[in-house]
Structures are given as C-alpha cells and as structure tokens.
C-alpha positions as CSV (number, residue, x, y, z in Angstrom):
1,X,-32.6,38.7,49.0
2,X,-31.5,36.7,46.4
3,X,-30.9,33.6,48.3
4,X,-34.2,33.7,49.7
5,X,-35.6,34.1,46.4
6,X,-33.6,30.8,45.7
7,X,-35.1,29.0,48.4
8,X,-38.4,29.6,48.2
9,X,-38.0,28.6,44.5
10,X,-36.9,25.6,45.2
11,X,-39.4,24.7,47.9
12,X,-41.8,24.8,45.7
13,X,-40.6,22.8,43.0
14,X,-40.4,20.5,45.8
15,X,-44.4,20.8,46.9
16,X,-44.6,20.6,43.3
17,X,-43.5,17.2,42.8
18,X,-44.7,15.8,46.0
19,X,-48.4,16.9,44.7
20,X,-48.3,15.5,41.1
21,X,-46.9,12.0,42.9
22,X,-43.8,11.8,41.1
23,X,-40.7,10.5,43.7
24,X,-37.2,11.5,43.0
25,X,-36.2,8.1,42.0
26,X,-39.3,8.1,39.4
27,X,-37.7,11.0,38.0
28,X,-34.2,10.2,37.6
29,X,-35.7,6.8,35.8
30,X,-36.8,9.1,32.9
31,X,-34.8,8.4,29.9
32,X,-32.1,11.1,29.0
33,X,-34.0,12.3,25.9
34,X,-36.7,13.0,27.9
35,X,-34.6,15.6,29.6
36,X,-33.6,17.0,26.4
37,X,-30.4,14.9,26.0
38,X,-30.7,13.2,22.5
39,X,-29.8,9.3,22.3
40,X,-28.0,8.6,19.0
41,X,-29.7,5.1,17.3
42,X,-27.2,2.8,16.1
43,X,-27.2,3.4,12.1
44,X,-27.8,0.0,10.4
45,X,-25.7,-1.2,7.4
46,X,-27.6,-0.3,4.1
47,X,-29.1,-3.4,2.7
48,X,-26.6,-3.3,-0.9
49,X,-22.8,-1.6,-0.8
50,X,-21.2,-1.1,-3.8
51,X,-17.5,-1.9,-3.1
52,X,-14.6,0.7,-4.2
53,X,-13.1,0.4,-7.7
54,X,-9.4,-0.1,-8.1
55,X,-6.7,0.9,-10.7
56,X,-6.3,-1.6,-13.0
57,X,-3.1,-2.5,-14.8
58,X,-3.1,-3.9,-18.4
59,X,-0.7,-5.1,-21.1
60,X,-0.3,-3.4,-24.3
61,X,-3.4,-3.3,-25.9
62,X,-5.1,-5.6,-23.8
63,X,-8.0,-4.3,-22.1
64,X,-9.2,-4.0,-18.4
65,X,-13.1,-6.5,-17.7
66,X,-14.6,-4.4,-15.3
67,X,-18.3,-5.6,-13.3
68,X,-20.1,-4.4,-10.7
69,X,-18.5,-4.9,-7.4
70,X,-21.0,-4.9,-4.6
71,X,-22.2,-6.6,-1.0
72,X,-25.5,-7.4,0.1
73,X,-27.1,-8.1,3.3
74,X,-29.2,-11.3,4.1
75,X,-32.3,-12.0,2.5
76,X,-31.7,-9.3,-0.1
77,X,-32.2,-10.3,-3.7
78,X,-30.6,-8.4,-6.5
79,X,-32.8,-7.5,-9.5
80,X,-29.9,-5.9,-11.8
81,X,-26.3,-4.8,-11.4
82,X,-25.5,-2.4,-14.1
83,X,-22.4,0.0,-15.2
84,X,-22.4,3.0,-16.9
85,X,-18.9,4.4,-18.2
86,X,-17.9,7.6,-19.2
87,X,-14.3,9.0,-20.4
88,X,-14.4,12.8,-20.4
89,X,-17.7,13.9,-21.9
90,X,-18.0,10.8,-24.2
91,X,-20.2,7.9,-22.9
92,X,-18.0,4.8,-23.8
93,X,-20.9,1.8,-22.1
94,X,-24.7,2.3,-20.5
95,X,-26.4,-0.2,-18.9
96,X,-23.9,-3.2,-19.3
97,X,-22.6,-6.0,-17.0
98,X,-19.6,-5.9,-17.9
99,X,-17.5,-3.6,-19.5
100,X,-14.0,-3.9,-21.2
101,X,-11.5,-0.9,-21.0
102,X,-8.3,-0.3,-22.8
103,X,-5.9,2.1,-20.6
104,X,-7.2,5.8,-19.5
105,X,-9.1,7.7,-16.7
106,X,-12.6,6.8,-16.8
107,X,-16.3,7.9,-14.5
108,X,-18.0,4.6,-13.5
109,X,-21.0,3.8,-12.2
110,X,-22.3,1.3,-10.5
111,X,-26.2,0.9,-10.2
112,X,-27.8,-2.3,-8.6
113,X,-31.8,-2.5,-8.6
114,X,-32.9,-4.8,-5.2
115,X,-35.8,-5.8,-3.2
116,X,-35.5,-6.6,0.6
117,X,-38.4,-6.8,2.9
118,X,-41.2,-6.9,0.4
119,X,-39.8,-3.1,-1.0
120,X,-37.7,-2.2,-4.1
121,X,-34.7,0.2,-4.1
122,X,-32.0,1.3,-6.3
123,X,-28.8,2.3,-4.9
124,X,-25.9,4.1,-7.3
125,X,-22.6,5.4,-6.8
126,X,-19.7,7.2,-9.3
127,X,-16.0,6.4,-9.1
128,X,-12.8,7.4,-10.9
129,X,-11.5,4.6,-12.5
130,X,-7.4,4.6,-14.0
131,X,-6.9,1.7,-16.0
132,X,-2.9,2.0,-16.4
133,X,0.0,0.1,-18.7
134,X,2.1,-2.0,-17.4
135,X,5.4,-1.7,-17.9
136,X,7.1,-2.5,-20.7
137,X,10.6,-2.2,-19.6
138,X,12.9,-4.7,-20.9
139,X,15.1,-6.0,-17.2
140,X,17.8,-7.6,-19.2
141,X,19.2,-8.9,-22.6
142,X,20.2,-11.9,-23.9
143,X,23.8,-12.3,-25.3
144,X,26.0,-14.8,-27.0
145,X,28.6,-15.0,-24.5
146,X,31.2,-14.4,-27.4
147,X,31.1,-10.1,-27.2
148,X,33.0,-8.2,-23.8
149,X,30.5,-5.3,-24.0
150,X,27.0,-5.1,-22.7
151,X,24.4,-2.9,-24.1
152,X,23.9,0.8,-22.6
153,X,21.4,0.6,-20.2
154,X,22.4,-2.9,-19.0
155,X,25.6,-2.6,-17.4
156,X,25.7,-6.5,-15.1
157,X,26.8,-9.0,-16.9
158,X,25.6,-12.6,-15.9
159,X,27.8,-15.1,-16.6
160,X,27.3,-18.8,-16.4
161,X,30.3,-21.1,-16.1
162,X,31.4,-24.3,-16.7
163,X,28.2,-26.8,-17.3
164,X,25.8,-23.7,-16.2
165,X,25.8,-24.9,-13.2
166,X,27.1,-22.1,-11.7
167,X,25.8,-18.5,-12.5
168,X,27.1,-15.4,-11.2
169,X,27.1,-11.8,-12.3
170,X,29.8,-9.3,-12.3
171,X,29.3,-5.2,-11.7
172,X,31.7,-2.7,-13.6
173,X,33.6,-2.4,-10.7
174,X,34.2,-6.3,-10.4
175,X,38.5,-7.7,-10.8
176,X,36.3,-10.1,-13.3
177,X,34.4,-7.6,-15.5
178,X,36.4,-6.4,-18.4
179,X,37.3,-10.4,-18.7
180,X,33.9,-11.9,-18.4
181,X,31.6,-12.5,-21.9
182,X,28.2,-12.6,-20.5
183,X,25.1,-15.0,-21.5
184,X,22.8,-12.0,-20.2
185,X,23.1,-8.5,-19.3
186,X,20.9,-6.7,-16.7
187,X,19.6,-3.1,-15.3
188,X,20.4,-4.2,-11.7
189,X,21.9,-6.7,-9.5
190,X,18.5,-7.1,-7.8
191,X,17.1,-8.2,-11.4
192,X,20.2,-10.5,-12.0
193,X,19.7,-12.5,-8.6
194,X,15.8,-12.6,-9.6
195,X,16.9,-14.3,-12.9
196,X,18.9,-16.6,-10.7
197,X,23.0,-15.6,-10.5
198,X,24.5,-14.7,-7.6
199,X,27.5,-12.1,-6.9
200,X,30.7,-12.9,-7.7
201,X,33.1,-12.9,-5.0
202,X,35.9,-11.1,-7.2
C-alpha cells in the first residue's frame, strides 16, 4: 500500500511539472539558495584596519611614542586618527596623535574618523598595551689587568695578550685561570665571544 501511495505521488509531481512547463534541466539550473541551500558572499575587507599594538621596550626613564597604527583601502581618505589611553581607572591622554609612555600596562584606543564612497564612518578598537624596561644587567666589568680575582657574578676572565692582538678568555676550570689577570670579566662565555675573545685552548 505504501509503495503505491509512493508512486502515485510521484506521478503527479511529474504531471505537475510537465503542466507548469518547467523541464528537468530548467530545474536543476535553479541556483542552490533557491532550493533552500544558503550561498555564503565573500566578506570584503573593511575599508580602515587598525593594526595590533605591540609591547614596547624602553630604557630607564625613557618613554615609549605611541601613534595610531592602521591600513586603509584605496580611495579612502582619513579625516582623524586619534588615541585615547588609560592605565587602570586613570585617563593618562584623550584625543592625541601621539602619545608618550613611560613603562606600565596601559588600555589604548585607537579611533580613526574616514570617508570612502561619498559616506563618513568611524571605526575604534581597544588594546592592552605593556610598555616594559629593558634590561639593565651589567654583561661584564672592566678590570685593570693587575688583580687575580673577578668580581662575584662575573666569573670569565678575558684576557688580552701581548699587543691585544690576541684575546681569549679563560673559565674557572681552565689550567690558565688562577694565573691569568684579566682586562674584563664576564657573566658567560657566550657574552665574552660577543665582546670579541675567543676560548683558550688550556
């Protein structure tokens, strides 16, 4: 019963088609979303970006110039490029160009006014910002090459021989070491080769 129920439904679809005047290949030229399949539209790039803000490193008290970072499509012209900057709940800058940061965590954001096509827009966006201190270390210390010991903390000693044109460095487990008074003392070997010495071979 049920397959003759099938049949008969599907004859007249058939009829149904033949009447309205609609062929089979007409039908299968209908466009998926038609059929109730959706066709995703490729999404164009927005017409201004504002680019990611990185950590920036300073020196002592020196302090970190921050601007708006942004791309723009063709054709676009920019009316302003503004920053706003906040550090906890205080509002350190609003509405500047540029901005300039000692070390610290900071909210920044970006806000560029543009007009493309004829149309004005504003696009914004809020970042993190860590504005960090570089490092102070010291990597080595200069001696008199008169005194055996190197300070604590700086246990290579770099020694230049002869007319300085050789320079080599010796670690504390070095035949050399106790015997060598050393012109500089360094942290690592890797920092002595940086400064120019080279391993001694005893």
């Amino acid at each position: 019963m049920k397959t003759l129920v099938q049949r008969a439904l599907a004859v007249s679809a058939a009829c149904a088609l033949a009447f309205s005047g609609v062929s089979a290949a007409s039908a299968a030229a209908v466009p998926a979303s038609v059929h109730g399949v959706g066709i995703v539209a490729a999404k164009k790039a927005a017409p201004v970006a504002i680019k990611k803000i990185g950590t920036k490193t300073v020196k002592g008290s020196a302090k970190a110039t921050i601007k708006p970072s942004y791309s723009k499509a063709k054709n676009v012209q920019i009316k302003s490029a503004l920053l706003k900057v906040t550090k906890g709940k205080k509002t350190v800058a609003k509405n500047k160009k540029s901005v300039k940061l000692a070390a610290g965590s900071y909210k920044v954001t970006t806000t560029v006014k543009y007009k493309f096509k004829g149309k004005t827009s504003t696009v914004s966006k809020t970042q993190s910002l860590q504005v960090k201190k570089a490092s102070t270390t010291k990597r080595s210390v200069a001696m008199s090459g008169k005194s055996y010991n190197c300070p604590a903390g700086y246990p290579v000693k770099g020694n230049r021989t002869g007319s300085k044109k050789e320079w080599k460095y010796h670690v504390p487990r070095g035949a050399l070491y106790s015997r060598t008074k050393p012109e500089e003392c360094f942290k690592t070997t890797s920092d002595a080769s940086k400064a120019g010495y080279r391993a001694s071979k005893r």
